[in-house]
C-alpha positions as CSV (number, residue, x, y, z in Angstrom):
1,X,113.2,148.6,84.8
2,X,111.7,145.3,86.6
3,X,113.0,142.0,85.6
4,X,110.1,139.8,84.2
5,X,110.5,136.7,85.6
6,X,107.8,133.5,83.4
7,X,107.5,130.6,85.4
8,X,107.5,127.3,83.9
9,X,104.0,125.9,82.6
10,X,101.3,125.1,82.4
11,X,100.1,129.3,82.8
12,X,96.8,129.0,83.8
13,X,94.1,131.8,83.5
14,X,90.2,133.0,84.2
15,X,88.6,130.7,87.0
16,X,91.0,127.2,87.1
17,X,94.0,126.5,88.9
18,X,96.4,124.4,88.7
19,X,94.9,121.9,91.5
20,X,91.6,122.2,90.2
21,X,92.5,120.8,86.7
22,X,95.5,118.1,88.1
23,X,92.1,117.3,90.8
24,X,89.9,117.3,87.7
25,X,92.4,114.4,85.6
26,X,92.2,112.2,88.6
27,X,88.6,112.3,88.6
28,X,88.1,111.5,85.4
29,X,90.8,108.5,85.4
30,X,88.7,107.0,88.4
31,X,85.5,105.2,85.9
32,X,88.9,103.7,84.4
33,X,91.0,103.0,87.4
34,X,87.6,101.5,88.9
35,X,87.3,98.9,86.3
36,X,90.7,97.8,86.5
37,X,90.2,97.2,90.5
38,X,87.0,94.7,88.9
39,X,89.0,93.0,86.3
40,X,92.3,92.4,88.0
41,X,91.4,92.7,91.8
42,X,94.1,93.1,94.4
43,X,96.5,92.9,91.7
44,X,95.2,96.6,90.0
45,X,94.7,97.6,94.0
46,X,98.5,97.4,95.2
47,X,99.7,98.6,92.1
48,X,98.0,102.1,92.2
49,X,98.5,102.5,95.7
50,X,102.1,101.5,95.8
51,X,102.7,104.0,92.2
52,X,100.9,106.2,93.6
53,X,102.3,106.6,97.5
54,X,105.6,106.0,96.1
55,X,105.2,108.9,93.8
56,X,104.0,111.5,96.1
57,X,107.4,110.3,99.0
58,X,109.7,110.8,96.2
59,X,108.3,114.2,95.0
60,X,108.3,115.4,98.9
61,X,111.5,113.7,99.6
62,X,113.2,115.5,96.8
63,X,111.8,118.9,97.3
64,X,112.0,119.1,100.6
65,X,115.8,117.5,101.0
66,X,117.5,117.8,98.1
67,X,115.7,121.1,96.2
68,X,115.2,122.7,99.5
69,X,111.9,124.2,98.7
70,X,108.7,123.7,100.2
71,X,106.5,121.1,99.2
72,X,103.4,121.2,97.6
73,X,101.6,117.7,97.4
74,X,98.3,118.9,97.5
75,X,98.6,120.1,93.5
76,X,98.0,116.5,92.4
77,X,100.4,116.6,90.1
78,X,102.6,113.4,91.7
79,X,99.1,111.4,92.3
80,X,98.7,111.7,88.6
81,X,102.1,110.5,88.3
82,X,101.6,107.7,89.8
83,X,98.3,106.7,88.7
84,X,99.5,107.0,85.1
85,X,102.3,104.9,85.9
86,X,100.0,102.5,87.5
87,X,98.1,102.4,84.0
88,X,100.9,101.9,81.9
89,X,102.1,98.3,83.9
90,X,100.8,95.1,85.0
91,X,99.0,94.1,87.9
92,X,100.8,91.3,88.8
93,X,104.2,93.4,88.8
94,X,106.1,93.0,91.9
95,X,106.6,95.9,94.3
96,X,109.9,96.9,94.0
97,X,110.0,97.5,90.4
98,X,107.5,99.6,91.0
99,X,108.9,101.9,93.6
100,X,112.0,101.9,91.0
101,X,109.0,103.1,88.0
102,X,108.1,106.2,90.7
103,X,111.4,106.8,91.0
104,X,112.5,107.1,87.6
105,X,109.3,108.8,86.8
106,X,108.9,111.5,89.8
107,X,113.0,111.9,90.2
108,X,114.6,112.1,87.2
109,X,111.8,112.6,84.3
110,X,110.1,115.2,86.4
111,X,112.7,117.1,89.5
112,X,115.8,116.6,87.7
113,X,113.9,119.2,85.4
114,X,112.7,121.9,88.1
115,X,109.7,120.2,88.9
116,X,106.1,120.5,87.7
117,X,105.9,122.5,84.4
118,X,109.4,122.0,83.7
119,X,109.6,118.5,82.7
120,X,110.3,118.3,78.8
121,X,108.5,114.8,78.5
122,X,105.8,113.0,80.6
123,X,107.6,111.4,83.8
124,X,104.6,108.3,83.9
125,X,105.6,107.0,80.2
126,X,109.6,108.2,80.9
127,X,109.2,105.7,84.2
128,X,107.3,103.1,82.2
129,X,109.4,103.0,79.3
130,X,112.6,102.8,81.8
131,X,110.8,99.6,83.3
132,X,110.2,98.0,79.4
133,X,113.4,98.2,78.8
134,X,115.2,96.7,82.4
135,X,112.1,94.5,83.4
136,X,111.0,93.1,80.2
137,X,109.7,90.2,80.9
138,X,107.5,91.1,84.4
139,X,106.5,94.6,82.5
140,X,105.3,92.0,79.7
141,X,103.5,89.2,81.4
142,X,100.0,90.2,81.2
143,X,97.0,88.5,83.5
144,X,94.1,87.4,81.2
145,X,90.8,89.0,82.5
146,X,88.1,86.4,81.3
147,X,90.8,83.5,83.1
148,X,91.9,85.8,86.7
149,X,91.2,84.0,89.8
150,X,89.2,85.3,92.9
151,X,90.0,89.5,93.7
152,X,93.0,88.6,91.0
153,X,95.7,87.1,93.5
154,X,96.5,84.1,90.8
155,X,96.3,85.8,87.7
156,X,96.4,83.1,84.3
157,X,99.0,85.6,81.7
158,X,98.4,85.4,78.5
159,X,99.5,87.9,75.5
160,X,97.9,90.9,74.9
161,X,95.5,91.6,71.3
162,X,97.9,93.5,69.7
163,X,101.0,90.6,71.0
164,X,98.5,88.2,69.1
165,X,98.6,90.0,66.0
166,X,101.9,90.6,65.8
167,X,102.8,87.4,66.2
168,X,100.5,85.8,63.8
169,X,101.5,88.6,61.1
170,X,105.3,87.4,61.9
171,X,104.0,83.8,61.7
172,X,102.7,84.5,57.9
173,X,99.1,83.8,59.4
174,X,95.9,85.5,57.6
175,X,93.8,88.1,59.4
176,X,90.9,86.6,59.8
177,X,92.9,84.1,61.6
178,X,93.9,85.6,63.8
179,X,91.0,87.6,65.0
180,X,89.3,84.1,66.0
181,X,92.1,84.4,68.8
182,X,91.7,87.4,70.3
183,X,88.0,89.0,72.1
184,X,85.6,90.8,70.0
185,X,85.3,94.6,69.4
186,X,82.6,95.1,71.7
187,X,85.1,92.5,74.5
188,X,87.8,95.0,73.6
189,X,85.8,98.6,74.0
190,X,84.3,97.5,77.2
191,X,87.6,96.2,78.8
192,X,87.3,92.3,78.6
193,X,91.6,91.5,77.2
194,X,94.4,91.2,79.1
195,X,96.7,93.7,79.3
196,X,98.1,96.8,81.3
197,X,95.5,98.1,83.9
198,X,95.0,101.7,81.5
199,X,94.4,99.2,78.5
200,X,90.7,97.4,80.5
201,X,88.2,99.9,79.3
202,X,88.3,101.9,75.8
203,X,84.5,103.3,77.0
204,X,85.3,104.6,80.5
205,X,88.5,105.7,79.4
206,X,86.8,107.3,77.0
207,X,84.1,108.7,79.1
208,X,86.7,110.5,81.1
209,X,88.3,112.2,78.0
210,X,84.6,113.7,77.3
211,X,84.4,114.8,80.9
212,X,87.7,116.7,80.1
213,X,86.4,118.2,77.4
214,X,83.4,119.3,78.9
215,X,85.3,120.7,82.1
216,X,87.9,122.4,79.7
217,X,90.9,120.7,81.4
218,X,92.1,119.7,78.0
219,X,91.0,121.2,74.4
220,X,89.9,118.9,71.4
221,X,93.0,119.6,69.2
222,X,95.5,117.0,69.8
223,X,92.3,114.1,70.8
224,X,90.6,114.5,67.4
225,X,94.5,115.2,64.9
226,X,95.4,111.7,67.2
227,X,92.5,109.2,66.4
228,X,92.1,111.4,62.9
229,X,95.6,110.2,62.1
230,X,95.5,106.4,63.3
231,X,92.6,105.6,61.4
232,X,93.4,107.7,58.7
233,X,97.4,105.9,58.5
234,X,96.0,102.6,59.7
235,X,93.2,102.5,57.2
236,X,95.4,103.0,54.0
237,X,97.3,100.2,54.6
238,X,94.4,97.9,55.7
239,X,92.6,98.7,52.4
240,X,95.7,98.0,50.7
241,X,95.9,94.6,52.1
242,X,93.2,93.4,54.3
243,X,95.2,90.2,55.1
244,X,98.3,91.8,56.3
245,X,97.3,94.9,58.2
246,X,94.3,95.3,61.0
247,X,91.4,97.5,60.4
248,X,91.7,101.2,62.7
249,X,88.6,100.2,64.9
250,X,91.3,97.3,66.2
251,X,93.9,100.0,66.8
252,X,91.3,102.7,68.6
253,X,89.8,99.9,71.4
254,X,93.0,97.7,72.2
255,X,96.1,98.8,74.0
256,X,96.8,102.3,75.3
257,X,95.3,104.0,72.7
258,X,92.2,105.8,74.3
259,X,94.8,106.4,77.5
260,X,97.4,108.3,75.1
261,X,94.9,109.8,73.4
262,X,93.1,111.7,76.5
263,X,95.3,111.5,79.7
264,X,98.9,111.0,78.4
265,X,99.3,113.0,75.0
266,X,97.3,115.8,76.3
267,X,99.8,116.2,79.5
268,X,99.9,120.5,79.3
269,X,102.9,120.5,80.1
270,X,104.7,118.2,78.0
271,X,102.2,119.2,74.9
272,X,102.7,122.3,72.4
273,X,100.8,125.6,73.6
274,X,99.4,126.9,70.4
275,X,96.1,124.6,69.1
276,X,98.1,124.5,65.2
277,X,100.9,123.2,67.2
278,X,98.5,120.8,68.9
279,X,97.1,119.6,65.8
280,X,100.5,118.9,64.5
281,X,101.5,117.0,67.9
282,X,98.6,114.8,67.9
283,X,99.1,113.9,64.5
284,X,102.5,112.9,64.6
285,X,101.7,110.6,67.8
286,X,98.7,108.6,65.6
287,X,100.9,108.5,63.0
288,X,104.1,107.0,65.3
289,X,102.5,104.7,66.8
290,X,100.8,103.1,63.6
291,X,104.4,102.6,62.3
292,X,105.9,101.3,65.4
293,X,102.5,99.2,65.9
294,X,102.8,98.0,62.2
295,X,106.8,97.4,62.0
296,X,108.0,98.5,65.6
297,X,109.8,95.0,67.6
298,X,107.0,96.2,70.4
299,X,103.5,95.4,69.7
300,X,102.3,98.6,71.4
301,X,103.6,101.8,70.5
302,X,102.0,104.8,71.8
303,X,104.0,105.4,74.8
304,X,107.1,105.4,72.7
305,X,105.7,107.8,69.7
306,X,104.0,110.3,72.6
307,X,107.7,110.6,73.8
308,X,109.2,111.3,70.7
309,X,106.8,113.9,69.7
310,X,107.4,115.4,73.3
311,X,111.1,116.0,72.4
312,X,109.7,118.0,69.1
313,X,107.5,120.0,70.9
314,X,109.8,123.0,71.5
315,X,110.5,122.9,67.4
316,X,106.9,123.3,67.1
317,X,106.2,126.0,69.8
318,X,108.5,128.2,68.5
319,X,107.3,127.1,64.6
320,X,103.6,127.8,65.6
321,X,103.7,130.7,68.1
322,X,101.2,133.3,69.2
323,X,100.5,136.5,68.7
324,X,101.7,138.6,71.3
325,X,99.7,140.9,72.8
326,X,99.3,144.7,71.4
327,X,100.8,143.4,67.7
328,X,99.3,143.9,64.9
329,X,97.8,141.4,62.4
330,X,97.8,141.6,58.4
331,X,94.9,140.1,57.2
332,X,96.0,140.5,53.5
């Protein structure tokens, strides 16, 4: 009798590969990844190049050197990596911190773990959370887009929407207040606040998730529970008291939100297999980062939330599995 051996995921079946859909991501980040090379210039420019070459030499490096297996660079899973990473941080964040970001995110979140498809959570917010916490001041300085210089190379900083809010909540100061200080809804879904280069542009960010969904790289199961669950959470409290909490269209176009929502929580590996378990997962992240977003000491709080729910999603694989093939169903 033959030993079965399951490699690690994602399993992928019918007419897609693994390339094809890591291939398919990046294409779909580039409307987004674009717009930041508009807003913030140079700045945006070195940042993705230096996540992403940095990424791709540490994933070789490793595999070749230190795993002694072959390589395989051409799966697109470290380019992701480091465009992710890029997403998550600054554009006027100096070099070496982000070689350390790669490193953190492509050595120990991802190969310490076997590689692709056996990472429990998503290396990108593992290396960008690692950076919050030793760099917090450069991972929090954040160039204002209506106030950047030239191609970006003297970037005015300024704090983020969701920094002005929470500060002027802490500082007993009423809503509408505070919304005279930050951009406009329509500012905020087109991309023009400061903030992290995934954070420009709600719409194209957007606009990539829908090209995801129409090349079946990702399903609509942990999107739709996600944004379901922050406007849902968010909107009970801001009916309770108008003054004190932010409506949910605020929480869907400012900070990471769209990026969590369609090219971080949706990561196939790091995300529950079943769609019930899905649903589940995406819920828990909306509902996460409202609380840390509401009462958190960080005024964003997706990255955080998506890697909690990452550590719960073996609880809810084996909670939610599937059928197995040949057994029979009782349908009552």
């Amino acid at each position: 009798m033959g030993l079965l051996t399951v490699s690690g995921s994602p399993h992928i079946h019918g007419g897609l590969s693994v390339k094809k859909l890591m291939w398919g991501v990046v294409i779909a980040m580039v409307p987004a990844m674009l717009a930041s090379f508009y807003y913030f210039g140079l700045g945006a420019i070195k940042v993705t190049l230096v996540a992403v070459l940095s990424s791709v030499i540490f994933e070789y490096v490793i595999t070749k050197f230190i795993m002694k297996e072959k390589p395989n660079l051409m799966d697109g899973s470290a380019v992701i990596t480091g465009i992710l990473l890029a997403f998550n941080v600054p554009s006027n964040l100096p070099i070496w911190i982000i070689i350390i970001g790669s490193l953190v995110a492509i050595g120990v979140a991802k190969m310490s773990f076997g590689g692709l498809g056996k990472n429990p959570f998503n290396p990108a917010l593992v290396g960008r959370v690692f950076l919050l916490i030793s760099f917090p001041v450069q991972m929090t300085s954040w160039p204002v887009v209506d106030k950047i210089f030239p191609m970006g190379l003297d970037a005015v900083t300024g704090p983020t929407p969701l920094a002005v809010v929470k500060e002027g909540i802490g500082n007993g100061e009423k809503m509408t207040d505070i919304m005279n200080q930050i951009p406009d809804y329509t500012q905020l879904f087109l991309g023009q606040s400061g903030g992290s280069l995934g954070e420009v542009s709600a719409l194209l960010l957007l606009l990539g998730g829908i090209y995801m969904l129409y090349r079946k790289i990702i399903t609509w199961h942990i999107p739709l529970s996600f944004l379901a669950a922050v406007v849902i959470f968010s909107g009970i409290f801001w009916l309770y008291d108008p003054n004190t909490y932010v409506d949910p269209i605020f929480h869907l176009v400012t900070g990471g939100m769209m990026l969590g929502v369609f090219f971080m929580a949706t990561d196939m590996v790091t995300s529950p297999m079943t769609p019930k378990g899905q649903l589940v997962f995406g819920a828990g992240v909306g509902i996460l980062t409202i609380i840390i977003r509401v009462w958190g000491a960080y005024p964003e709080g997706v990255s955080f939330a998506i890697l909690l729910m990452n550590a719960v999603v073996p609880h809810l694989n084996n909670i939610f599995k599937p059928e197995r093939f040949g057994e029979e169903v009782s349908h009552g």
